[in-house]
Structure formats: C-alpha cells, structure tokens
C-alpha positions as CSV (number, residue, x, y, z in Angstrom):
1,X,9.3,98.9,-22.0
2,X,9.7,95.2,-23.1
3,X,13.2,93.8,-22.0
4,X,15.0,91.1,-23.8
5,X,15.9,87.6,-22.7
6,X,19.2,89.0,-22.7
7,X,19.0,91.9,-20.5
8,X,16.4,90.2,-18.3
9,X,20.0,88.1,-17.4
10,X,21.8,91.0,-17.1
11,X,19.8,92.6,-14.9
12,X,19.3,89.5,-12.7
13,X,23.4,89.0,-13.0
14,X,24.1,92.4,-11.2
15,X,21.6,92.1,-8.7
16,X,22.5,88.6,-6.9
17,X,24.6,88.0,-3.9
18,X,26.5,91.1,-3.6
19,X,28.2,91.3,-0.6
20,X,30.1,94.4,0.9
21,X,32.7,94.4,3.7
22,X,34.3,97.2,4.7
23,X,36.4,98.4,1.2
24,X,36.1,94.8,-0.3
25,X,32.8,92.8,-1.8
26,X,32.3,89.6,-2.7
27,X,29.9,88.1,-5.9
28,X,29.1,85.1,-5.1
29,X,26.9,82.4,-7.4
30,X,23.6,82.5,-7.2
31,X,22.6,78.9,-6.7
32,X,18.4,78.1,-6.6
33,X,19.0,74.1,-7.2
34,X,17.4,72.0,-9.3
35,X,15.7,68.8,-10.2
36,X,18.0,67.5,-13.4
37,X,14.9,67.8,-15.7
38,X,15.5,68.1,-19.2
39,X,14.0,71.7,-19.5
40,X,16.6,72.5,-17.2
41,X,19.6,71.4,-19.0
42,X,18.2,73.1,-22.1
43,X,17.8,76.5,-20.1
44,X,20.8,76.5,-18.9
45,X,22.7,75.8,-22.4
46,X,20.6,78.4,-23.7
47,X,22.0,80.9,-21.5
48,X,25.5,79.9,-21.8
49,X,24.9,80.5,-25.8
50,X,23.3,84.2,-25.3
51,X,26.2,85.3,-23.0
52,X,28.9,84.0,-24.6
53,X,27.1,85.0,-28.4
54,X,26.9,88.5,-27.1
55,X,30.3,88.6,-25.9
56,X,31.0,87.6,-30.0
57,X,28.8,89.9,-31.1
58,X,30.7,92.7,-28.9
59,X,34.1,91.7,-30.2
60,X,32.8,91.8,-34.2
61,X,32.9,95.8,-33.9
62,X,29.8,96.9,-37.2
63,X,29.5,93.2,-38.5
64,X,26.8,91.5,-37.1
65,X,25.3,88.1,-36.1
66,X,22.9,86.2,-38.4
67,X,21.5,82.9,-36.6
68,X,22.1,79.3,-38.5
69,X,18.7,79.8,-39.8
70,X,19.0,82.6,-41.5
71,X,22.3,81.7,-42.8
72,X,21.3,79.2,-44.7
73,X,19.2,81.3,-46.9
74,X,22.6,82.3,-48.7
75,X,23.2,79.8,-51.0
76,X,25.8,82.1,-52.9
77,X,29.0,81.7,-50.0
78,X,28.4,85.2,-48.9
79,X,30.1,85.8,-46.3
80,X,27.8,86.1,-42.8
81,X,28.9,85.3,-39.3
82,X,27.1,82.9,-37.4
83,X,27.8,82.0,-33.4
84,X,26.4,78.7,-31.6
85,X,27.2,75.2,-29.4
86,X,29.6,73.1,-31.0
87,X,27.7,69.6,-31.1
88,X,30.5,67.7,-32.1
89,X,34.2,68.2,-33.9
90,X,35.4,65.5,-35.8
91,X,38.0,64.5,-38.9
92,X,37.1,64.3,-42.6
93,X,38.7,61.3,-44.2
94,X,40.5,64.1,-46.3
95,X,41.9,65.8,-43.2
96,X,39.5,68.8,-43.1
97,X,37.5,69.3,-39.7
98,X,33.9,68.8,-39.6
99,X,32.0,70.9,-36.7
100,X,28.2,70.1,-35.7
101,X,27.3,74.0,-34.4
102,X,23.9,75.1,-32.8
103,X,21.7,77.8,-32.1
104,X,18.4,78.1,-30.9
105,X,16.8,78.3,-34.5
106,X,18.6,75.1,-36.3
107,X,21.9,73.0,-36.5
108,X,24.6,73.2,-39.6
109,X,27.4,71.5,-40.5
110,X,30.4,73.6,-40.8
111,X,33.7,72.2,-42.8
112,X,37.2,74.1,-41.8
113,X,39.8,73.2,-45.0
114,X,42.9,71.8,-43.5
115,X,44.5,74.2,-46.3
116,X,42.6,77.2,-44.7
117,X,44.0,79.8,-42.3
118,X,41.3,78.9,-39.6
119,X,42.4,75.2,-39.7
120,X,45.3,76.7,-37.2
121,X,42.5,77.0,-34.2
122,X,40.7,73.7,-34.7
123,X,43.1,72.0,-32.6
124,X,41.9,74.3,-29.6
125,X,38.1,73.2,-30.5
126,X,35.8,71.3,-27.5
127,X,32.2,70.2,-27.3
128,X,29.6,72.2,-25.8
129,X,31.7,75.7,-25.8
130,X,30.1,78.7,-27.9
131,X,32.0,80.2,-31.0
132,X,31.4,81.8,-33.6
133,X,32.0,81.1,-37.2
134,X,32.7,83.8,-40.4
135,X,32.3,82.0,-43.8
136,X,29.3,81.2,-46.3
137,X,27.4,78.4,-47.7
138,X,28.1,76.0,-50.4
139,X,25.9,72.7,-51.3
140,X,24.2,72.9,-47.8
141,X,27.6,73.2,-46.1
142,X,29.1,76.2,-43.8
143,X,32.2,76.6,-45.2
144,X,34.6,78.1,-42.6
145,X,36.8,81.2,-43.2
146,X,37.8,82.1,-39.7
147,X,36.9,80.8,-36.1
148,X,35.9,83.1,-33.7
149,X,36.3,82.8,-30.2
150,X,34.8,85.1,-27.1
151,X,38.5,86.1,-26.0
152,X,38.9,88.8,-23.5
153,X,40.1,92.0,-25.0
154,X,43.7,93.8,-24.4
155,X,43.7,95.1,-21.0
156,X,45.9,97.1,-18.6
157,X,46.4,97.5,-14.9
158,X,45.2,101.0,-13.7
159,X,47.9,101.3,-11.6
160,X,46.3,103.1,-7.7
161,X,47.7,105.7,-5.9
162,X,47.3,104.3,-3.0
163,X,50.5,102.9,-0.7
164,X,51.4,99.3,-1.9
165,X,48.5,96.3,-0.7
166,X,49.1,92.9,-1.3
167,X,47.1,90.2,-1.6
168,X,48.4,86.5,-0.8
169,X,47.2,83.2,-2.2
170,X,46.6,79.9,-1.0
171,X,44.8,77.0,-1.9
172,X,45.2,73.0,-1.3
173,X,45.8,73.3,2.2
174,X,44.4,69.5,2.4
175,X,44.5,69.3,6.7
176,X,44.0,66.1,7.3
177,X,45.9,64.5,5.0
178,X,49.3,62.9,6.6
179,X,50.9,65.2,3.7
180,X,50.1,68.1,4.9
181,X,52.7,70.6,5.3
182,X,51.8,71.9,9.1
183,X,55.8,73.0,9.7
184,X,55.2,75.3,6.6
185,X,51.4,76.3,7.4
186,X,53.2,77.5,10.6
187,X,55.7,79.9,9.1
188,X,53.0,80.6,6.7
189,X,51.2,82.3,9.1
190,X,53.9,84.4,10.9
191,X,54.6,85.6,7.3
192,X,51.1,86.2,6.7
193,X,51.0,88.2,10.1
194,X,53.9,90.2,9.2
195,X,56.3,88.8,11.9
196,X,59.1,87.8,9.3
197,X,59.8,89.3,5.8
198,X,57.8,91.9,7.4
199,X,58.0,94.4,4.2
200,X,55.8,92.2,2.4
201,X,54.2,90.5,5.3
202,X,52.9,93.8,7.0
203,X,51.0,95.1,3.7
204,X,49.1,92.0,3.1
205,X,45.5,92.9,3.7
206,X,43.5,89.9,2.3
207,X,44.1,86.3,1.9
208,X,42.0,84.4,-0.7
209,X,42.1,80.8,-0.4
210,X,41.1,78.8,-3.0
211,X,39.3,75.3,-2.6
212,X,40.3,71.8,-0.9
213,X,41.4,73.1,2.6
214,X,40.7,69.8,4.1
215,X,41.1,66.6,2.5
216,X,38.0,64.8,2.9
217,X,37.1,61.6,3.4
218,X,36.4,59.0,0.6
219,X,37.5,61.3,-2.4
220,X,39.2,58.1,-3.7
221,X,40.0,54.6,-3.5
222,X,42.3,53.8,-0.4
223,X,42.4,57.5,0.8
224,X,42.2,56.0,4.5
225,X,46.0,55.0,4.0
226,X,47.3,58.9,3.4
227,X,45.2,60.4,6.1
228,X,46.3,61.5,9.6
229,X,42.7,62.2,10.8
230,X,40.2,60.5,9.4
231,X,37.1,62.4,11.0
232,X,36.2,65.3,8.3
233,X,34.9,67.6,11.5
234,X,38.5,67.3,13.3
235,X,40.5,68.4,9.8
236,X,37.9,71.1,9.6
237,X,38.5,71.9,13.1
238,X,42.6,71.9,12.2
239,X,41.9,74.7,9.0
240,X,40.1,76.8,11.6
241,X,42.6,76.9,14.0
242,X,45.1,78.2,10.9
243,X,42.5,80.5,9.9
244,X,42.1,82.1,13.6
245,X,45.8,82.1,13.6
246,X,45.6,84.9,11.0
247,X,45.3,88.8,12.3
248,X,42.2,89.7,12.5
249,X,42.8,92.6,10.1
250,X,43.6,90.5,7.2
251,X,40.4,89.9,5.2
252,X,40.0,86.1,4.4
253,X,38.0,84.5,1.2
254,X,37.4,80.8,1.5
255,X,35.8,79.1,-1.2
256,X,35.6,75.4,-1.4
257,X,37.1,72.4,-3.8
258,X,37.1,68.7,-5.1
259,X,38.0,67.5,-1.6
260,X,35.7,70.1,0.6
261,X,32.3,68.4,1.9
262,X,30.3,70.1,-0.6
263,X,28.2,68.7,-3.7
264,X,30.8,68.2,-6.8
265,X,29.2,69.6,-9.5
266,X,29.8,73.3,-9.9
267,X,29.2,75.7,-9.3
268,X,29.7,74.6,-5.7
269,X,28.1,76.4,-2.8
270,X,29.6,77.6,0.0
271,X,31.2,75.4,2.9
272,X,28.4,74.9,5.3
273,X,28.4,76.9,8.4
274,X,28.5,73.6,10.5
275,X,31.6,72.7,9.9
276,X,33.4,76.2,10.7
277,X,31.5,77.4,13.5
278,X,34.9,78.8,14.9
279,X,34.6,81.2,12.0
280,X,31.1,81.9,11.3
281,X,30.9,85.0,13.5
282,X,34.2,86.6,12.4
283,X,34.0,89.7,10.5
284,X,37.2,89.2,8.6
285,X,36.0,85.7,7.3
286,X,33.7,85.5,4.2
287,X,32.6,82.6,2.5
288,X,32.7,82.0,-1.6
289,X,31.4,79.7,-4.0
290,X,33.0,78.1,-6.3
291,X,33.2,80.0,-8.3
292,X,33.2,83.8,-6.9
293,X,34.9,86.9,-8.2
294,X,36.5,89.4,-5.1
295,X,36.5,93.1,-6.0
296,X,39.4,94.8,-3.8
297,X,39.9,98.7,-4.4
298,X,38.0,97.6,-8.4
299,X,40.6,95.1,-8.3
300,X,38.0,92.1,-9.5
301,X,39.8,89.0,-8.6
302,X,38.0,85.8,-10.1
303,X,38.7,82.8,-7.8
304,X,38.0,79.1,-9.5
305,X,39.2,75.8,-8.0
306,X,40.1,74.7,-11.4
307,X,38.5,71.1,-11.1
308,X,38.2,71.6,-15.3
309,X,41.9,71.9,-15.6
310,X,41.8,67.6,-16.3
311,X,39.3,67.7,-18.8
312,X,40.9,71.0,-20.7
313,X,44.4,69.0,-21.0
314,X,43.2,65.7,-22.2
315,X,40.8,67.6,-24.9
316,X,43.7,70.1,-25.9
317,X,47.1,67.8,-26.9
318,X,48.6,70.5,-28.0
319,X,49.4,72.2,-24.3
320,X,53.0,71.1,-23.5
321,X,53.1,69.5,-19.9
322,X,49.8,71.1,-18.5
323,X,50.4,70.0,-15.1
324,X,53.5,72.1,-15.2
325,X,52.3,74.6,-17.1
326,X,48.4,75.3,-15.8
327,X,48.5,79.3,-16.6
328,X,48.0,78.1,-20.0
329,X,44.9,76.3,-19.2
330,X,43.8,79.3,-17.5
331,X,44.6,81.0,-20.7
332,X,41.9,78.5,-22.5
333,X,39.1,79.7,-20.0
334,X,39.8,83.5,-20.8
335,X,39.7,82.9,-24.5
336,X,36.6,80.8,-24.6
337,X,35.2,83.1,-21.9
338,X,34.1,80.0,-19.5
339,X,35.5,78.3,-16.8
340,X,34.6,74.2,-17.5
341,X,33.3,74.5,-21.6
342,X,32.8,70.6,-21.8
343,X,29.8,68.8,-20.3
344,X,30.0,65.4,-19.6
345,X,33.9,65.7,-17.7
346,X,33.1,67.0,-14.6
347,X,29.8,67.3,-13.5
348,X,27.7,70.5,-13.8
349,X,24.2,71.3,-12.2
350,X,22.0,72.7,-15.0
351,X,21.2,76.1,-12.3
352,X,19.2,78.8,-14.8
353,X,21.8,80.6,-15.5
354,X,25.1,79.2,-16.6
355,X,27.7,81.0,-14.0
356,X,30.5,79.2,-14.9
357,X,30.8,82.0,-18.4
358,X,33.5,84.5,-17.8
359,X,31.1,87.2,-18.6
360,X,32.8,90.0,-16.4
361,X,36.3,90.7,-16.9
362,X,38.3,89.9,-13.9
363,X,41.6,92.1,-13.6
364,X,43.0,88.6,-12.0
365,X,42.4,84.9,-12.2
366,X,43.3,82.6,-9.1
367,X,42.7,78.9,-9.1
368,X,44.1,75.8,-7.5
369,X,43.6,72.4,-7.8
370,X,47.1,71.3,-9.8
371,X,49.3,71.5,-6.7
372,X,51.7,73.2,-9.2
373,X,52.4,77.1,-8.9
374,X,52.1,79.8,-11.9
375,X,52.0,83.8,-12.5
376,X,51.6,85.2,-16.1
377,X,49.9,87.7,-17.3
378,X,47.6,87.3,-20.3
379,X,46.4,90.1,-22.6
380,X,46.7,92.2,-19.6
381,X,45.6,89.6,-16.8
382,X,46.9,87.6,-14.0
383,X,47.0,84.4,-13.9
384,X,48.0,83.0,-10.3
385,X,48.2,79.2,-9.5
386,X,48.8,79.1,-5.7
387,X,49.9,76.0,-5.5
388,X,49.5,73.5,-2.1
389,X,50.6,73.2,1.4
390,X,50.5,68.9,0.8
391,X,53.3,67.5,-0.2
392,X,53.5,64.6,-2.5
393,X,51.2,61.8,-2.9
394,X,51.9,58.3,-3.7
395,X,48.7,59.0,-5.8
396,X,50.4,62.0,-7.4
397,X,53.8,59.8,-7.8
398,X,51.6,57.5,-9.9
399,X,50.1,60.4,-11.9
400,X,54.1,62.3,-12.8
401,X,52.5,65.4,-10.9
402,X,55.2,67.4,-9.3
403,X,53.6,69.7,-6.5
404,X,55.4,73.0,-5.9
405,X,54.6,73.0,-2.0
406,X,54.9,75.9,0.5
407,X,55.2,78.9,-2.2
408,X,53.0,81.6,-1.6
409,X,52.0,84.3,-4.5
410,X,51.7,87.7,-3.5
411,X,50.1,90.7,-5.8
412,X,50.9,94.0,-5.1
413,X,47.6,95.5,-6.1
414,X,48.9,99.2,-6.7
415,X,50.7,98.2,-10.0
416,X,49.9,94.3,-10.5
417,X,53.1,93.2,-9.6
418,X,53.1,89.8,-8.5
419,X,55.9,87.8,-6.3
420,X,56.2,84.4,-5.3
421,X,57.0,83.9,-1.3
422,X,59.1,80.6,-0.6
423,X,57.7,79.9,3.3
C-alpha cells in the first residue's frame, strides 16, 4: 500500500521519543539537527502547512479543500475553500485587508471587505501561520467570505474515579539570579512534600517545571549586576539541590527555557546531562524538551516555555495588557493550533518536521516565561501560567512587568479543578 506524505508524518509522529515511567510518559521532540539549508526551511514549512491544513480540513465536516491552483479555475465567485501560509497581511488604501496566502501548488491574493463579517478576525492575522479561507474568485482576486482558523474543538474533562492527584507547577525558578526567591523555594518544598497544607501537599504526585530554572549567564546586557553566582555550573548545582529536596515519590518534568544553557531556537533539546549529574540517575527525574506534552492517567499535559508570548502581543494590539493577561496568548496558540506561528521573532530550527503545531489535543497547557500567573479554561482546556520564584528585576521595572512570585498552581486531575497555592 502506498502511504501519503501525510500519514508517512503521522506515523513517524507516534513513533518518536516515547518515554514510559511507571503510570506517566513523556513525548518528547524529536530533534535530528540541521544545517540551515534552504531545502530545509522549505520542508519544514511544508509540513507545518499539511498538519495544520488537515486539522482545517477535519474541522470543515463534508466540505472539502481545493488547493490555490485549482481555485483559480473558478472564475464565477463560487464558493470553494482554500487553506495555505499567509505570506503577508497588509491594508488597502480603502481599509479592506489584503492577505498574500500559499500552498504548495501557487500563491493568490485574497481581499477581506472591511464591510464583511470575516473583516472581525483579520485583526488576529500573523505571517507564516496556516488558515484557511471560504470565498470565490473575482478579476483574479480571492474574495474572502469567512477566515478559518485550525481551533481546537469543544472539549470536556473526563472526570477519574480515582482518589484526588494533583499536579503542581513551576517554572522561572532563575537560581542564580540575586532575585531569586530562596526563602520561598524553601517553603515551596515543604509544601511540595506535604509537611504544611498537607491536604493538598500530600496528593501532589508530579511536579512539572517549566523552563529557565537557572538564570544563565550573558542572556543580556549588564546581567553580571543582578546575579548572585555568576558561574552557570554552581546555579545549576543550587536547582539540583531544590530538586533533590523533593520526595522521591513525586515525579519531576524539567524542560528548559530562554535562560537554560541550551541552543535558543526551538524546539529546544533537553538540559544536558552535564550540568545535573546530581539528577541523572534518579528515577523520579525526567527530562523534556521544549516543547514536550506529559500524559498522566490520559491526562496530556502540554508544557511550552512560552518564549513566543513577545512576538504574539506585539503582532496582536488587540490583547488588553498581555503581560497581565498571558492565558489569552495561550488562547492564540490553541486557535491557530501552533505554539510560535511567526518566523523571523524568535528563532526556529527548520528540524523536518515542524513540532512546534499543536497537532494533539492536550487536556492542559502549562507555560512560563511572563513571570505573571494565570488559570482559565478554554473551550474545555487549561490554561496554567506558573508564574516565577524571581522577584523583580530592575530590567522588568523598565519593561511595566509585574511578576506574581511565589504562587504555585495546583490541578486536581480527577475533575480538572485547578487552585493557586500562595507559598
């Protein structure tokens, strides 16, 4: 039987770096490198369109996909749906939007009416993200009717019949840095090891932290002046003595961030080995990329820095105080189905497949990175922002970011309840 591009990827997808311990496994990215040639980059957009394109094409119910090609063949506006890479967005001198969209057979120009329904999700729009587009053609134009984006369907918490399990949160630890909350960390862990608020504390069976649990040297100008210990192997040396601090029947995710001595561009690879010896051999202690989704009792918990959350607000005006508010930034990743949608922000390796799409639907999302703390639920899934254990910068002063320090999240993962620990 002859497979398809597409389920060539699927198949590949479920196979890679699936790691079991005890009742709990890990998927981690699969990561082969790369050399930055162009036949890379075009690979790798390539598969970001056939995910996320099938992901449209699963949400249209009987209607069904035509590619720009094809579309263009109807010169009479009947209505087709098309799905590609937005090139470009831009502004008609009569107000309308003007969106540059790809696929892998041609390019079109698409023209959304300021007058026209679909003008209300234009202001959402960013470069390089997949969507698709209902409408037909008129004088060699796409003329838009409605913008569709890959969204994640309706969803509800299959509640377990199991005995209530938390799961605790934590991410921006940033040991190292003369900010760093070590007081807090401290009762962090007696809470963590049940010894006060014990009727949470107790059923806490995993910890997930999330990125940047040192603080790194030369992440940015001046950085000398706001740390404590300036070697990176002596603030790694500091996390592992939190981490071994933790019972040993706690199972621990670590995945790494911005700050962590890893390359970058995501996805990121695991923390290497060398500088947490201390924890290699512990059972308990499993090491992510960045990013990784958890599976706890078919809980799937997808864990993300959120290095994109920067580029998201600056592209998207319209989210009121993002830094305040990131669960709705983690709201634009679950409707565009992708994690970091704009090249050219943050830097991304062009790996062969793009892992950064949202392809499998996480029950929870858990990200970092903002220093500011949030739990929603959207469309049926949790949105967690663990917040930090640094307390303000004078670089964070100079940004208006207000850090919510020393609040730990806790989800109850029999009914999806979620609580927010004050340590």
């Amino acid at each position: 039987m002859v497979q398809t591009l597409e389920e060539v990827l699927d198949a590949r997808q479920e196979s890679i770096n699936l790691k079991k311990i005890d009742d709990f496994k890990i998927k981690n990215c699969n990561i082969e490198g790369n050399t930055g040639e162009l036949k890379e980059f075009v690979q790798y957009f390539k598969d970001r369109l056939l995910k996320l394109r099938k992901i449209i094409q699963g949400n249209l119910f009987q209607q069904g996909l035509i590619t720009v090609q094809n579309s263009k063949e109807f010169l009479d506006r009947r209505e087709v749906v098309i799905a590609g890479l937005v090139n470009s967005k831009s502004t008609t001198k009569n107000g309308n939007i003007r969106i540059e969209l790809e696929d892998e057979t041609s390019k079109i120009t698409c023209i959304v009416s300021k007058d026209s329904e679909a003008f209300k999700k234009t202001d959402e729009l960013v470069e390089d993200e997949v969507i698709g587009l209902r409408g037909g053609i008129s004088n060699s134009l796409f003329i838009v009717k409605e913008i569709i984006y890959p969204e994640v369907p309706m969803r509800t918490w299959q509640a377990l019949q199991d005995e209530d399990e938390y799961v605790a949160f934590l991410s921006d630890l940033h040991f190292g840095s003369k900010y760093c909350l070590k007081n807090k960390l401290k009762t962090a862990i007696e809470f963590l090891n049940g010894n006060i608020q014990e009727e949470i504390g107790k059923k806490i069976k995993t910890v997930l932290i999330c990125g940047d649990v040192v603080d790194g040297i030369g992440i940015f100008p001046e950085q000398e002046k706001e740390l404590e210990e300036k070697n990176i192997y002596n603030q790694f040396k500091e996390f592992e003595d939190f981490v071994l601090q933790i019972n040993e029947d706690k199972r621990i995710v670590i995945i790494p961030g911005n700050h962590d001595p890893v390359r970058l561009a995501e996805p990121q690879p695991t923390i290497p080995v060398k500088f947490l010896p201390n924890l290699a051999n512990r059972k308990n202690v499993v090491m992510g990329t960045n990013p990784c989704t958890v599976e706890i009792k078919g809980k799937k918990i997808l864990m993300y820095h959120g290095r994109s959350l920067f580029s998201i607000s600056t592209q998207i005006p319209k989210i009121q105080e993002p830094f305040k508010n990131p669960d709705k930034i983690a709201e634009i990743w679950l409707r565009k189905r992708h994690l970091n949608p704009i090249y050219g922000f943050n830097p991304i390796v062009p790996e062969p497949e793009d892992e950064l799409v949202i392809k499998d639907l996480p029950d929870v999302i858990h990200f970092g990175d903002i220093h500011h703390n949030a739990a929603s639920v959207y469309r049926g899934i949790r949105i967690i922002n663990s917040g930090t254990f640094q307390d303000t910068t004078e670089l964070q002063k100079k940004g208006g970011l207000v850090p919510t320090p020393g609040i730990i999240p806790i989800l109850n993962l029999k009914n999806g309840s979620i609580k927010q620990v004050i340590v």
